[in-house]
TIMI-2910 file (N, C-alpha, C, CB; in pm, 1 decimal, decimal comma, always signed):
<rs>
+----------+----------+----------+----------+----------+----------+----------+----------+----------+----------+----------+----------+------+
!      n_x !      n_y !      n_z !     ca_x !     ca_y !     ca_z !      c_x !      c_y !      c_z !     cb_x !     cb_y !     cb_z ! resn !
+----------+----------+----------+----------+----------+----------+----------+----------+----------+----------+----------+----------+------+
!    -58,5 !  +3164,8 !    -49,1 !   -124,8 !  +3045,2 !     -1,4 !    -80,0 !  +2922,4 !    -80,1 !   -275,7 !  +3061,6 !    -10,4 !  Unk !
!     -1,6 !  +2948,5 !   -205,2 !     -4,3 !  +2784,2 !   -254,4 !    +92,0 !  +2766,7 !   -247,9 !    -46,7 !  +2727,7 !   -378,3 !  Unk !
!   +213,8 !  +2839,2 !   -206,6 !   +349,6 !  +2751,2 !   -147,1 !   +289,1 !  +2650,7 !    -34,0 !   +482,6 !  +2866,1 !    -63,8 !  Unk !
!   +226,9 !  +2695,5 !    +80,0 !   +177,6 !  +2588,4 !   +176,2 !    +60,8 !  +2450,2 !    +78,3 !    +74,2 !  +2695,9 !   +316,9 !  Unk !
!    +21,9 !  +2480,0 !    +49,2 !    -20,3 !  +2347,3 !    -24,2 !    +30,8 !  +2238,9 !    -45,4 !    -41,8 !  +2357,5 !   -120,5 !  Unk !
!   +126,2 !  +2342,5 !   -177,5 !   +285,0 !  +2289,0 !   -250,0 !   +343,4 !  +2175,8 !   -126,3 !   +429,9 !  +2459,1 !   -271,6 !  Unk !
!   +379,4 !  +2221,6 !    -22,8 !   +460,1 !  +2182,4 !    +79,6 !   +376,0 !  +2066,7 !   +147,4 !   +497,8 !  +2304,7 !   +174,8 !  Unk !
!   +243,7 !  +2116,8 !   +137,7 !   +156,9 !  +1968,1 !   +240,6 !   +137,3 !  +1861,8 !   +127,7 !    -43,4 !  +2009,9 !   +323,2 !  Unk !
!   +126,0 !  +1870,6 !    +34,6 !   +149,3 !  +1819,3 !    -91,2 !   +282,0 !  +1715,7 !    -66,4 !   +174,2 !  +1946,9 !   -201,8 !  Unk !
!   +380,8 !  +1759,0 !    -94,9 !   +518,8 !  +1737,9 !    -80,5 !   +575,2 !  +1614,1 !    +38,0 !   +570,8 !  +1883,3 !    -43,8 !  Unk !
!   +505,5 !  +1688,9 !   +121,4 !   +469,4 !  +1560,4 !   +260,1 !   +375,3 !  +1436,2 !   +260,9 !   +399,9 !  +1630,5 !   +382,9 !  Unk !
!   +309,2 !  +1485,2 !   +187,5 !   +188,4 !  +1369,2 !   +129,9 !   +253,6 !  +1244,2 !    +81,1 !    +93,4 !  +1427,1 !     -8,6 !  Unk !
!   +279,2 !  +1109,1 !   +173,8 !   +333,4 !  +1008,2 !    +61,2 !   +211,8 !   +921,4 !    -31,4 !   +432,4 !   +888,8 !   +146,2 !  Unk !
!   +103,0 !   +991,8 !    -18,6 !    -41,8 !   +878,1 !   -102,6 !    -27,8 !   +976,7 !   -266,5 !   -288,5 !   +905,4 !    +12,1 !  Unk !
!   -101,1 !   +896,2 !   -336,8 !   -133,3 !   +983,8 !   -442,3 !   -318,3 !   +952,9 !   -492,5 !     -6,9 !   +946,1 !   -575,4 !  Unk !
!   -346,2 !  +1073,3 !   -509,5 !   -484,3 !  +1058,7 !   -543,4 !   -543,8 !   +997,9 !   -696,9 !   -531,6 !  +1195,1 !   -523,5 !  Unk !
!   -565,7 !   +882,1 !   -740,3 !   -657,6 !   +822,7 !   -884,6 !   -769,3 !   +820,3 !   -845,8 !   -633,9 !   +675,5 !   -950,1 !  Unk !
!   -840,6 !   +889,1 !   -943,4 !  -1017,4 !   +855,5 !   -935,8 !  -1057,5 !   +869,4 !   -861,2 !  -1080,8 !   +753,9 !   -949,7 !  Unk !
!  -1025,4 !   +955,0 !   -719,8 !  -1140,4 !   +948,1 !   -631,2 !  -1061,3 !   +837,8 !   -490,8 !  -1299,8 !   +868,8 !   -733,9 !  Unk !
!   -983,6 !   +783,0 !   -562,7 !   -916,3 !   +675,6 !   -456,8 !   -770,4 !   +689,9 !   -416,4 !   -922,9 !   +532,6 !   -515,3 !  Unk !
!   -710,5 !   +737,2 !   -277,5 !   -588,2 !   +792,5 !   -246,5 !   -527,1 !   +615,4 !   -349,7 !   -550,6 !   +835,0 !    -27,2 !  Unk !
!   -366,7 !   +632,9 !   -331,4 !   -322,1 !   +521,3 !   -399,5 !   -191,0 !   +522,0 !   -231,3 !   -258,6 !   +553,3 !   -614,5 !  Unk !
!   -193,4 !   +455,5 !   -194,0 !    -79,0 !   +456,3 !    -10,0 !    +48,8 !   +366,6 !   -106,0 !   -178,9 !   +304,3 !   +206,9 !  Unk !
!   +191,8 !   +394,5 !    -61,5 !   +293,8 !   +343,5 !     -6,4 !   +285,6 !   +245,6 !   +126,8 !   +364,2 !   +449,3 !    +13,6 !  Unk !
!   +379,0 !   +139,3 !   +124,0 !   +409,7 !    +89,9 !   +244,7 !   +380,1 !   +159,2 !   +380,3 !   +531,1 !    +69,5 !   +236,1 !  Unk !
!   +497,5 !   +246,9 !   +386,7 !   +469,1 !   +340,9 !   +519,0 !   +362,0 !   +366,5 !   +542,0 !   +518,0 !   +459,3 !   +527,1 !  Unk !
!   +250,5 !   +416,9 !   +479,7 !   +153,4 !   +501,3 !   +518,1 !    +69,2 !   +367,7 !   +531,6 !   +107,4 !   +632,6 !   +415,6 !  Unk !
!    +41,9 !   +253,8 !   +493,1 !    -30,4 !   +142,1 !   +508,8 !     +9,0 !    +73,3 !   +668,8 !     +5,1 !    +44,9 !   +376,7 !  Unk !
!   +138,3 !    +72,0 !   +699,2 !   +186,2 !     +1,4 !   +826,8 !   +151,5 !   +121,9 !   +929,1 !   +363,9 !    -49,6 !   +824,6 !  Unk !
!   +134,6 !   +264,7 !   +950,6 !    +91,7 !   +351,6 !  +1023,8 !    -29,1 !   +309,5 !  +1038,2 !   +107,2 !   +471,7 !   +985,8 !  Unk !
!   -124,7 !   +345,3 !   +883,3 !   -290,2 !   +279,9 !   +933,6 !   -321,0 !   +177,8 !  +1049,3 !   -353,5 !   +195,5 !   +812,8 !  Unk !
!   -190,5 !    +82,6 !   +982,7 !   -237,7 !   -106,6 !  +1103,0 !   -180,3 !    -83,8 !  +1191,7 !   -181,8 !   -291,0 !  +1066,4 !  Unk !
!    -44,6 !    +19,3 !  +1231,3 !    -26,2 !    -34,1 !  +1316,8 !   +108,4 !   -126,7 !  +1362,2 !   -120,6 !    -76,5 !  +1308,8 !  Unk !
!   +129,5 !   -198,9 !  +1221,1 !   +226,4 !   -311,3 !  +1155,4 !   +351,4 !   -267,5 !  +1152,5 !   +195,1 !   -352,6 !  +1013,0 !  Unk !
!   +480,8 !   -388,7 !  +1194,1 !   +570,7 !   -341,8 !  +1122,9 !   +614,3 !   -349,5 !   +989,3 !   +638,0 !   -362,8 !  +1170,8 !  Unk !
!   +701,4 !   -333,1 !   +969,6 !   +758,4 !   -347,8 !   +814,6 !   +770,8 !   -472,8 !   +750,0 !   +891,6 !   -298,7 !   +801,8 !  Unk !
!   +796,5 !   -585,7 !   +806,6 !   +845,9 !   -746,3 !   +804,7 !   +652,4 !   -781,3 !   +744,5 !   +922,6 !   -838,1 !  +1027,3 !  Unk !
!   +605,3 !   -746,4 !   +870,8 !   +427,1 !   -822,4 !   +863,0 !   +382,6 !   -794,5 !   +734,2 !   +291,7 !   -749,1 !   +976,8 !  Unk !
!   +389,6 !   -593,9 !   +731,9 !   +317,4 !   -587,4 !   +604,8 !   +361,5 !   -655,6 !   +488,7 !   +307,5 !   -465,4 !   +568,3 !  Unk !
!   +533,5 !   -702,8 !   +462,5 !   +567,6 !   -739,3 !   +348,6 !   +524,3 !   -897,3 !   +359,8 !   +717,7 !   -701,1 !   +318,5 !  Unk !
!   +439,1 !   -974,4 !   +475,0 !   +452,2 !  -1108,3 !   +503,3 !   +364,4 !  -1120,5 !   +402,4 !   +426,4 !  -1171,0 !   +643,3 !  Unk !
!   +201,5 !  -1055,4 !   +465,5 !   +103,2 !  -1054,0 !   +468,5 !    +98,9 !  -1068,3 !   +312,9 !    +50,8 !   -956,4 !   +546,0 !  Unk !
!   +148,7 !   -939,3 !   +233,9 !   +176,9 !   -918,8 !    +65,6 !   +233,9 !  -1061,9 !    +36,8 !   +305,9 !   -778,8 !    +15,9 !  Unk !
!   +280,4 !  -1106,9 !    +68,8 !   +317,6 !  -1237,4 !    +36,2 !   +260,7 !  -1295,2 !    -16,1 !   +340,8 !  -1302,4 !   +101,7 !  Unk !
!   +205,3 !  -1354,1 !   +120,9 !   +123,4 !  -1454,7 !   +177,3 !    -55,5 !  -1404,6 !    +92,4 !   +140,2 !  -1439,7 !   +384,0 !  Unk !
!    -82,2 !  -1291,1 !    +24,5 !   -179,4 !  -1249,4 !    -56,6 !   -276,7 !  -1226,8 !    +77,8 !   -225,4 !  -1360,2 !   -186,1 !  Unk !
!   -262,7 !  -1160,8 !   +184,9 !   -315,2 !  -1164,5 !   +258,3 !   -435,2 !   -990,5 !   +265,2 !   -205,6 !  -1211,4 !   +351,9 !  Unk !
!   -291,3 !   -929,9 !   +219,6 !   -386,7 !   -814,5 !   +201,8 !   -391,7 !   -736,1 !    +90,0 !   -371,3 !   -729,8 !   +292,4 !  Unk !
!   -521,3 !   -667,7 !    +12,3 !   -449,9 !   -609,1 !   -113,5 !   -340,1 !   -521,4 !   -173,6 !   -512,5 !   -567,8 !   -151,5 !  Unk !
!   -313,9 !   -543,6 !   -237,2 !   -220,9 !   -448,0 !   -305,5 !   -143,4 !   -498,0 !   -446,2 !   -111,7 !   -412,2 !   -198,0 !  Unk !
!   -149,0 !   -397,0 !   -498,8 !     -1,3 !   -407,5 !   -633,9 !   +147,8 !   -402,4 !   -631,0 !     -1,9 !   -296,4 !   -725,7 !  Unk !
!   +194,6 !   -470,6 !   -681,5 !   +336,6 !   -475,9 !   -700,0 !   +370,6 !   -401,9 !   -832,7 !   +386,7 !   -625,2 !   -701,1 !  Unk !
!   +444,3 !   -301,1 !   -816,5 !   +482,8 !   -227,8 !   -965,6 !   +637,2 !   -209,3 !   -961,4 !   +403,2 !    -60,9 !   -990,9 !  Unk !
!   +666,8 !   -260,6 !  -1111,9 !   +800,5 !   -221,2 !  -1102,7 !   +906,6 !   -375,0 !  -1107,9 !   +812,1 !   -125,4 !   -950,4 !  Unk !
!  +1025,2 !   -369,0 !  -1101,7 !  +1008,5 !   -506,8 !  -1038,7 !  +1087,0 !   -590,3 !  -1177,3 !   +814,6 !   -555,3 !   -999,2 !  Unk !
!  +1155,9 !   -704,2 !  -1115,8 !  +1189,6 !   -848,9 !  -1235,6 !  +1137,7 !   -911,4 !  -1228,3 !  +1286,6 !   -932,1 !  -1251,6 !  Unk !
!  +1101,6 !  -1032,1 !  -1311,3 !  +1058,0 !  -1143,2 !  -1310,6 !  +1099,4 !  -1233,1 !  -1341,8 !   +990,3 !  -1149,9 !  -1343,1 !  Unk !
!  +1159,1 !  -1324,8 !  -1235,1 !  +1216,5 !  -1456,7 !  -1207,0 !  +1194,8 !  -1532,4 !  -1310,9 !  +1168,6 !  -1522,0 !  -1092,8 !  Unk !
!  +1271,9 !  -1545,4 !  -1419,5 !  +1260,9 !  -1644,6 !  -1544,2 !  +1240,9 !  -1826,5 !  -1490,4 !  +1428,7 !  -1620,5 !  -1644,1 !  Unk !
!  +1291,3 !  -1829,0 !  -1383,1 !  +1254,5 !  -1976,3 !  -1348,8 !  +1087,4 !  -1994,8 !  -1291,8 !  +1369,1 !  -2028,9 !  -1220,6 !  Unk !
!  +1077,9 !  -1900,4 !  -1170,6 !   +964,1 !  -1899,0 !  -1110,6 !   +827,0 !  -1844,8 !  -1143,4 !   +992,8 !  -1857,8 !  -1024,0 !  Unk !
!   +920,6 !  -1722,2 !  -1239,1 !   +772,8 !  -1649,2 !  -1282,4 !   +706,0 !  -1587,1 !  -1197,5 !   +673,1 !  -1731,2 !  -1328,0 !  Unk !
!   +811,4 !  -1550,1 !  -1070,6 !   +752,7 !  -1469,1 !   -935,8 !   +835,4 !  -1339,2 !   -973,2 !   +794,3 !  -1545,5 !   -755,6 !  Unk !
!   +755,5 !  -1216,7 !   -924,6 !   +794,6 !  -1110,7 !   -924,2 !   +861,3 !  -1051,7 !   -807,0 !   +708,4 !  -1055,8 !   -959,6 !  Unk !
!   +988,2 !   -990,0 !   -839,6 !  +1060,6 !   -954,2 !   -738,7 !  +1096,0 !   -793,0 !   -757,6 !  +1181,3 !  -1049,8 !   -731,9 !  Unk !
!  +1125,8 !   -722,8 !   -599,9 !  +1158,5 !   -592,2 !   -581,6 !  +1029,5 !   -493,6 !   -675,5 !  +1328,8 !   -575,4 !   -637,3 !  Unk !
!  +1095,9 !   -370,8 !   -716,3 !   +926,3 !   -281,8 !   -701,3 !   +917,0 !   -292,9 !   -588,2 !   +775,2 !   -336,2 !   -769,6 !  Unk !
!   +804,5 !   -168,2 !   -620,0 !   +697,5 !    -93,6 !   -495,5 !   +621,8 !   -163,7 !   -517,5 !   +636,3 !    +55,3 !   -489,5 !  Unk !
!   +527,7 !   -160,7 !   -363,6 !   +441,7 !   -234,0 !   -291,2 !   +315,2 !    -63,7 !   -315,2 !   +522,8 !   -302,5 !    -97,8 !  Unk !
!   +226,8 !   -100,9 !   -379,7 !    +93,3 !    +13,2 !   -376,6 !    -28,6 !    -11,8 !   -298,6 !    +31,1 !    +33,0 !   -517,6 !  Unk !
!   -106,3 !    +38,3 !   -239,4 !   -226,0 !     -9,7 !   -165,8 !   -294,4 !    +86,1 !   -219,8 !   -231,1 !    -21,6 !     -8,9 !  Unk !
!   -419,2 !    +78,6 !   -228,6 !   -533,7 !   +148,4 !   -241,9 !   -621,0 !   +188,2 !   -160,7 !   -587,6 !   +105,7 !   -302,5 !  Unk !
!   -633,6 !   +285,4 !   -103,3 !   -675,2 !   +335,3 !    +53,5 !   -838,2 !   +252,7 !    +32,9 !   -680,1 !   +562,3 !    +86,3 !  Unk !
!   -941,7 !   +252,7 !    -64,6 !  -1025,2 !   +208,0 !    -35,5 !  -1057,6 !    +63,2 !    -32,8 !  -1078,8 !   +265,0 !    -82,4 !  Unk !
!   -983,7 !    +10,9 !    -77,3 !   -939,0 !   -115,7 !    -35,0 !   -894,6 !   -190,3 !    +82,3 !   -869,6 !   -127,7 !    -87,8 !  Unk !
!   -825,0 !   -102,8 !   +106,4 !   -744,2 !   -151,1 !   +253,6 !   -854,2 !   -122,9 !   +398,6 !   -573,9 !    -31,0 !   +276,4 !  Unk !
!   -935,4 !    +17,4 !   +356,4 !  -1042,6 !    +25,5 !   +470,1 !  -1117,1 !    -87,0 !   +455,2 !  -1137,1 !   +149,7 !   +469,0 !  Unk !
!  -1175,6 !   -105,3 !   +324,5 !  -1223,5 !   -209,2 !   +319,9 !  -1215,3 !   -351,5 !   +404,5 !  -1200,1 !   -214,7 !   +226,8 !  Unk !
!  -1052,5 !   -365,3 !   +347,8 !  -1007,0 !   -526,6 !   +394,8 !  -1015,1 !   -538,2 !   +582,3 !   -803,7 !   -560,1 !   +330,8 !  Unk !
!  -1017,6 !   -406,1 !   +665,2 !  -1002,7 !   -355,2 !   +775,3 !  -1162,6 !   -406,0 !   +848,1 !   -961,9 !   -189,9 !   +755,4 !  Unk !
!  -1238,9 !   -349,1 !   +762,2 !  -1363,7 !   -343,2 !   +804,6 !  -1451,1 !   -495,1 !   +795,5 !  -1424,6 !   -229,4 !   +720,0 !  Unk !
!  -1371,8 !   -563,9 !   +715,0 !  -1434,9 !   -697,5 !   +694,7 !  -1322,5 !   -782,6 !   +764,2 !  -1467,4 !   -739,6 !   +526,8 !  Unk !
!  -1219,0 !   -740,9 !   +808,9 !  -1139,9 !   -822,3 !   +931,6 !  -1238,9 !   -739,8 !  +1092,6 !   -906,0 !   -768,3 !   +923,2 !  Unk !
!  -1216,1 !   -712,6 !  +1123,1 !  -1356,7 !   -640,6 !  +1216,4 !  -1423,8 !   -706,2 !  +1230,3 !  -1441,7 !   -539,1 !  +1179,9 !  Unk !
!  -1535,8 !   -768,8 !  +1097,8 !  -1634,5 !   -809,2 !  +1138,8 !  -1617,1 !   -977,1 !  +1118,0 !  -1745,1 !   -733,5 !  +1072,9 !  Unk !
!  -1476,5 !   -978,4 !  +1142,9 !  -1468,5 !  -1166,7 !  +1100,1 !  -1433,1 !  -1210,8 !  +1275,1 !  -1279,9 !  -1232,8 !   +944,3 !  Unk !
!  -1376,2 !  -1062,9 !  +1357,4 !  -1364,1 !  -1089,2 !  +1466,7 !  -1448,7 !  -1070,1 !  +1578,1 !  -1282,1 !  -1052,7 !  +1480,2 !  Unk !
+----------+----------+----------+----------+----------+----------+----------+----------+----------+----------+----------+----------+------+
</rs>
């Protein structure tokens, strides 16, 4: 039985902290729906949560570039559920 785990595991792109999955890109633009362009707009634009890990930092700008994009599944239901009720 725990090779199959192993394996659904393996397929799994979230990772579990505290109680709270931690999502990749992909698995965030499946949730919405989104393509790839929006979700990275939105991150931009501070539109929806998430962390940036990883990554340079633009000695002129002091903006962070490249790194992964992290979401926090309870967050993002969150941000979902209070766009919902803004509409």
């Amino acid at each position: 039985m725990q090779p199959r785990v192993l394996l659904a595991m393996k397929g799994d792109r979230s990772r579990r902290t505290h109680g709270n999955r931690i999502l990749d890109a992909d698995k965030v633009r499946s949730m919405l729906g989104v393509g790839r362009n929006t979700l990275y707009l939105w991150c931009a634009q501070g539109l929806i949560p998430h962390k940036r890990v990883g990554g340079k930092i633009d000695e002129t700008t002091g903006e962070l570039h490249g790194g992964r994009i992290l979401f926090s599944e309870k967050r993002i239901l969150e941000w979902i559920e209070n766009r919902d009720n803004d509409n």
